[in-house]
C-alpha angles and dihedrals in degrees: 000000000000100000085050085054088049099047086050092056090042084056105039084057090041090058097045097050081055093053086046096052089045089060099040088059095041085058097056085048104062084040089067098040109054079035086066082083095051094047088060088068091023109045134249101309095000095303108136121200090188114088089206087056122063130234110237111171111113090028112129112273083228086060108041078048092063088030088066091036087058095054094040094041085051093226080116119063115240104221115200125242152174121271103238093188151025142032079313091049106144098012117107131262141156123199091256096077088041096055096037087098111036118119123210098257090048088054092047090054110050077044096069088039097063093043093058092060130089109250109234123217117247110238111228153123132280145147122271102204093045082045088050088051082046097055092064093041081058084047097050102034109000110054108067087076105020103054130197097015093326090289087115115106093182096097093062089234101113132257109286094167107094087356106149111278100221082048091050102044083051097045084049088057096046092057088047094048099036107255098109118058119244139183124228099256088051088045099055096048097044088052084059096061116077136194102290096040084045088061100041084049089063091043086057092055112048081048078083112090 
């Protein structure tokens, strides 16, 4: 009686750790799918090929979320763009129509889906003698929150180390215009780099590759 009781139990786990793994997988699944949108601005994975679109795969899920509640919410602009890709290439579109219908599963989902991605390092130019000044400007105000380089998703604040140069130099202006939410710490350092260290910054960054 006891080793029935025993196999029951064996099966009744088994089977939920089926059920789990089924959903697990289902999940991935829909992450993908409804991803396959994005990919068509973002690249395959979250890859872009475009340096006015960011990549995104290998971003924090906790990120690419308020990410999407920023631009729903509207407290993020929505710049337009060109469609680089698809059966809508060379039309225009802004994050704001994209996200208009997406649900909250969905966005868990292609969240996951993104973070799950390696984030792959923009190829580019920059200047080696400006990226060497901009190594010391991270040291000194950027560090605390972008670690290693800036490569670190950890911190939920993005992926700024081999991040798209042209993406980089408008989010910047959007934190010091207002277009871009930030918080008081960012504020105060970025109110501390000026022109020349912003640039060097950038030039830091693309040094990444």
């Amino acid at each position: 009686m006891i080793h029935s009781k025993t196999r029951a139990l064996a099966l009744l786990l088994s089977l939920t750790s089926i059920n789990l793994a089924a959903a697990t997988v289902a999940l991935a699944a829909d992450g993908a799918k409804v991803a396959e949108q994005c990919n068509v601005c973002h690249g395959r994975n979250g890859a872009s090929n475009e340096p006015s679109i960011p990549s995104i795969g290998g971003f924090s899920a906790k990120y690419i979320l308020e990410s999407i509640k920023n631009f729903k919410n509207k407290a993020r602009t929505c710049a337009e763009v060109t469609v680089p890709a698809g059966p809508k290439k060379g039309t225009k579109s802004d994050m704001c129509k994209v996200l208009a219908d997406l649900s909250e599963a969905d966005s868990e989902a292609v969240a996951q889906h993104f973070a799950a991605q390696k984030f792959v390092r923009a190829k580019q130019p920059f200047d080696a003698a400006k990226a060497k000044q901009g190594s010391s400007v991270y040291k000194l105000r950027c560090e605390k929150c972008h670690e290693n380089g800036g490569s670190s998703a950890d911190e939920d604040n993005g992926i700024l180390a081999g991040q798209w140069t042209p993406y980089l130099r408008e989010q910047l202006a959007g934190f010091r215009t207002g277009k871009r939410p930030l918080d008081e710490k960012m504020k105060l350092r970025l109110d501390r780099v000026g022109k020349d260290d912003e640039e060097a910054l950038l030039h830091f960054f693309a040094s990444q590759q």
